[in-house]
N, C-alpha and C positions, 0 to 999 in steps of 0.2 A: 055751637054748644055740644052738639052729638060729637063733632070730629073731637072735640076736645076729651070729653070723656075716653073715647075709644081710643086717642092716641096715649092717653096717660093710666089707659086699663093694659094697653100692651107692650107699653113700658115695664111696667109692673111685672107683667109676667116675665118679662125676657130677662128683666136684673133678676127676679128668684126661679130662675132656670137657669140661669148660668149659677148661680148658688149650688142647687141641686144637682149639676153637673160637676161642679167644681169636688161635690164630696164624693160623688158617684167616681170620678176620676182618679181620687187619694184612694178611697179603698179597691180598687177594682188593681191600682198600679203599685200599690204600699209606699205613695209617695215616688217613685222614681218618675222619670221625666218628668216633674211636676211643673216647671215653667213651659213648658211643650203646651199642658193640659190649664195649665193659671191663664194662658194665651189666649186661650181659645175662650176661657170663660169671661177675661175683661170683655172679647170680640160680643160674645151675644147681649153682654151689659151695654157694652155701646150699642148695638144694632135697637138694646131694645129705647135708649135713650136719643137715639137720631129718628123714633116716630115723634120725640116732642118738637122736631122742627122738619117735618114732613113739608110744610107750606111757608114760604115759596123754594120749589123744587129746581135747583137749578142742574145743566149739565157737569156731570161729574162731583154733584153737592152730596153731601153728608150722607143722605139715605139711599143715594142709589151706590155708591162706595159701598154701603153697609150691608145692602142686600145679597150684593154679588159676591163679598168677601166673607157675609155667614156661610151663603150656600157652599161657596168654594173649601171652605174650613170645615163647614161641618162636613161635607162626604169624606173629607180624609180624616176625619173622626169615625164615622161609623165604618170605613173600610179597617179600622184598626181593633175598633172592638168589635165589631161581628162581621166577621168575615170569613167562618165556617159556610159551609154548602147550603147548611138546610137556615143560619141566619142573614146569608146573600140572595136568597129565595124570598125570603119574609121584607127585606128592604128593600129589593125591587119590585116586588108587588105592591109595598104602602105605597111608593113613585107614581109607578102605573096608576095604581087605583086614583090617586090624587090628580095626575094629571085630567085622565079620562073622566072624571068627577067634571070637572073646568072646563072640558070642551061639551059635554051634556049639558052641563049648566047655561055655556051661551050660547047652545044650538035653542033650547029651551024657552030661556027666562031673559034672553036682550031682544027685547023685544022694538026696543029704538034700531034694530040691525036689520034690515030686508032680511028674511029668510034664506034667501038663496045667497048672501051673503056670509048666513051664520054655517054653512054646511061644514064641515070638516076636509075641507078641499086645499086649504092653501098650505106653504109651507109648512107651518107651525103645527096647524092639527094635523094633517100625514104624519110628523114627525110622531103626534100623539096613539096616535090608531099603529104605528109602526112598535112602537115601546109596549104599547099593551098587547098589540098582536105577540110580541115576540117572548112574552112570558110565559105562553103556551106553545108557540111554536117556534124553535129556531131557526136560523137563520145567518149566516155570517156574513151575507151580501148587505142584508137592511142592517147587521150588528153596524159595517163601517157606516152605509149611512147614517145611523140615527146617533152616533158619538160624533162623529166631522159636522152634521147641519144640528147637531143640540148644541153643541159650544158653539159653533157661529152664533147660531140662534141668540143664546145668553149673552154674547160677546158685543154682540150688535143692539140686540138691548138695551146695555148698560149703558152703551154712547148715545143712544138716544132716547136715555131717560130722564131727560127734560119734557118730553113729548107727553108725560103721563100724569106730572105732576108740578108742572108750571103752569097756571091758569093763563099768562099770557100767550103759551106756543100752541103751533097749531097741532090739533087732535086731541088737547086736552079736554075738550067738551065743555070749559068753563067750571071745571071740577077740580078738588083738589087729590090728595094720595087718597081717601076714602071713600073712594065712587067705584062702586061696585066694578064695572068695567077694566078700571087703573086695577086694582086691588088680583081681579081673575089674571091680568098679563104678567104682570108684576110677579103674583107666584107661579105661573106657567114657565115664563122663560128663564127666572132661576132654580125652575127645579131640573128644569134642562140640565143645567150646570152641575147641580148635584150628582141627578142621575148619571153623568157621563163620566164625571169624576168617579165618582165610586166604582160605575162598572169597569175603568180601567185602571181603578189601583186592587181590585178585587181582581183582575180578571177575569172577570163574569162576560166584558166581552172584549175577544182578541182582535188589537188589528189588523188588518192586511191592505197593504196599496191596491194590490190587482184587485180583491175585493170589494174595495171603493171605489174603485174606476168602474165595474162592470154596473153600477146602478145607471150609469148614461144610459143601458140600455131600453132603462121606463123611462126615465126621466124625457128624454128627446119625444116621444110619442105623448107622452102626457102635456109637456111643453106644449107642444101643437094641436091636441084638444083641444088646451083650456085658451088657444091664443083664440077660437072661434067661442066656446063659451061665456068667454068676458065680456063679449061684443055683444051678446044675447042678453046677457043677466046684469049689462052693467057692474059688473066684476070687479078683481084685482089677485084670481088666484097666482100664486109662481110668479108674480110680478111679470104678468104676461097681458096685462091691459091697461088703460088709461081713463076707464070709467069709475072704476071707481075708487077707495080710497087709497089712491098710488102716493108713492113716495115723491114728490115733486122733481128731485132731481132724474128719478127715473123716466119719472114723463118727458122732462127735457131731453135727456137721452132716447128715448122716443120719435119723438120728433122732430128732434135733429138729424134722425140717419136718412141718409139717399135712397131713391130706388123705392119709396114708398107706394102701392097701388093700393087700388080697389076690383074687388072680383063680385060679381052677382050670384047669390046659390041662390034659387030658389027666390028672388026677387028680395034677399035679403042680402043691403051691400059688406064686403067683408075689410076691413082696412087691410092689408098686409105690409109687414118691412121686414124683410128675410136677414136683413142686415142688424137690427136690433133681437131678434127671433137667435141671430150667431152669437149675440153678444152675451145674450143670458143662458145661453146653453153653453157656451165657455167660461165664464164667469160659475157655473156648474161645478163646469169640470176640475177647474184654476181651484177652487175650496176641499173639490173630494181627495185631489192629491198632494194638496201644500197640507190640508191639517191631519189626512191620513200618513204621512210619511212622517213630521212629528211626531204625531201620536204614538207612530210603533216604535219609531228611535228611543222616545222616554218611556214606553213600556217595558221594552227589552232590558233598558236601566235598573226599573224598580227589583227590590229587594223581593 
């Protein structure tokens, strides 16, 4: 009965905001481009009409389409109305703030998560502490990272957004799209999407290959921290361990590679496979330079 009301309260809202955006658009443009802007307002009437069939969630079903194609739409919407200095300042901070809101939230209040699981350590939330770091201080080495691993992020997401809101898959927790959990990743990984859109049709941040190539140089050391902290904490930061909630086929690839030992530090046994330890530190590198190189191709394009 709850999901029911809330998905037909957020309906509600999405069809009279796209209304409101719809008039916001006529006066702001006096009518010109107006199927550009009609576009964009069917998109959030639909998005807000695919919460009425949130459950059952399938791969590439209705609402994960809709998620990724608001967020995608809208950043090339606000890159066109504000996109002066001091209102590209204003919409990467509400980002930031949003995001960083979401990783407080589940260091916080998931409390179904071991702690040391909720820390701000793995892919996703780096990603997050990088975006809010970088509002105060810049950076163009973490700019390319946090555009190349935010779109994967979003990207990788969206294919395995079944995971979030199909009660039969696993990770779903037996839950459907309004379980708190589903609901915080859900707008995490497509604000990714927004924010990297926007900041490279704004150019708020430029990219560079050599740029993105030089983050291997944390990344390889931090790799090999956390492959000894997984093993402690029962883990899965960097997708550097097999305790804990690993992606299945990674485990397989795990322990499938040769050459696997064990080392004693301190009378604590350490698993090592230098060979899989190669495979995610390339698989790294293989992301920073295929979607950085993209990136600046279609940047160099934009108008």
């Amino acid at each position: 009965m709850t999901d029911t009301i809330l998905s037909r309260t957020v309906t509600a809202l999405f069809i009279a905001g796209s209304g409101v955006y719809l008039l916001f658009a006529y006066r702001k443009t006096g009518g010109k481009t107006f199927v550009f802007h009609g576009l964009f307002s069917l998109v959030l009437a639909a998005q807000g009409i695919s919460f009425l069939f949130y459950y059952p969630f399938n791969r590439f079903g209705f609402l994960a389409c809709m998620l990724s194609i608001t967020a995608i739409y809208g950043a090339f919407m606000l890159a066109r109305f504000f996109g002066s200095e001091r209102q590209r300042e204003a919409v990467i901070f509400v980002h930031a703030a949003l995001l960083f809101f979401l990783t407080v939230w589940k260091l916080l209040c998931f409390h179904d998560i071991p702690f040391e699981a909720r820390l701000p350590l793995n892919v996703c939330n780096i990603l997050v502490l990088f975006i809010f770091a970088r509002y105060f201080f810049k950076s163009r080495i973490l700019d390319n990272y946090i555009v190349c691993f935010g779109i994967i992020a979003g990207i990788i997401y969206f294919i395995i957004g079944a995971w979030f809101d199909d009660t039969s898959a696993t990770g779903s927790f037996g839950h459907g799209f309004f379980y708190y959990r589903m609901i915080e990743s859900a707008v995490l990984h497509n604000s990714f999407l927004s924010y990297c859109v926007y900041a490279i049709a704004t150019r708020y941040i430029v990219v560079d290959v050599k740029k993105a190539m030089a983050n291997m140089i944390w990344i390889v050391p931090y790799f090999f921290l956390f492959s000894f902290i997984n093993q402690i904490w029962k883990t899965d930061y960097f997708f550097t361990g097999v305790y804990g909630v690993t992606p299945p086929f990674l485990v397989d690839i795990y322990y499938s590679m040769p050459f696997r030992f064990t080392v004693s530090l301190n009378g604590f046994p350490f698993d090592m496979n230098p060979l899989h330890g190669a495979f995610i530190i390339c698989s790294a590198a293989v992301v920073l330079f295929v979607f950085s190189s993209i990136i600046s191709v279609i940047q160099r394009r934009l108008p």
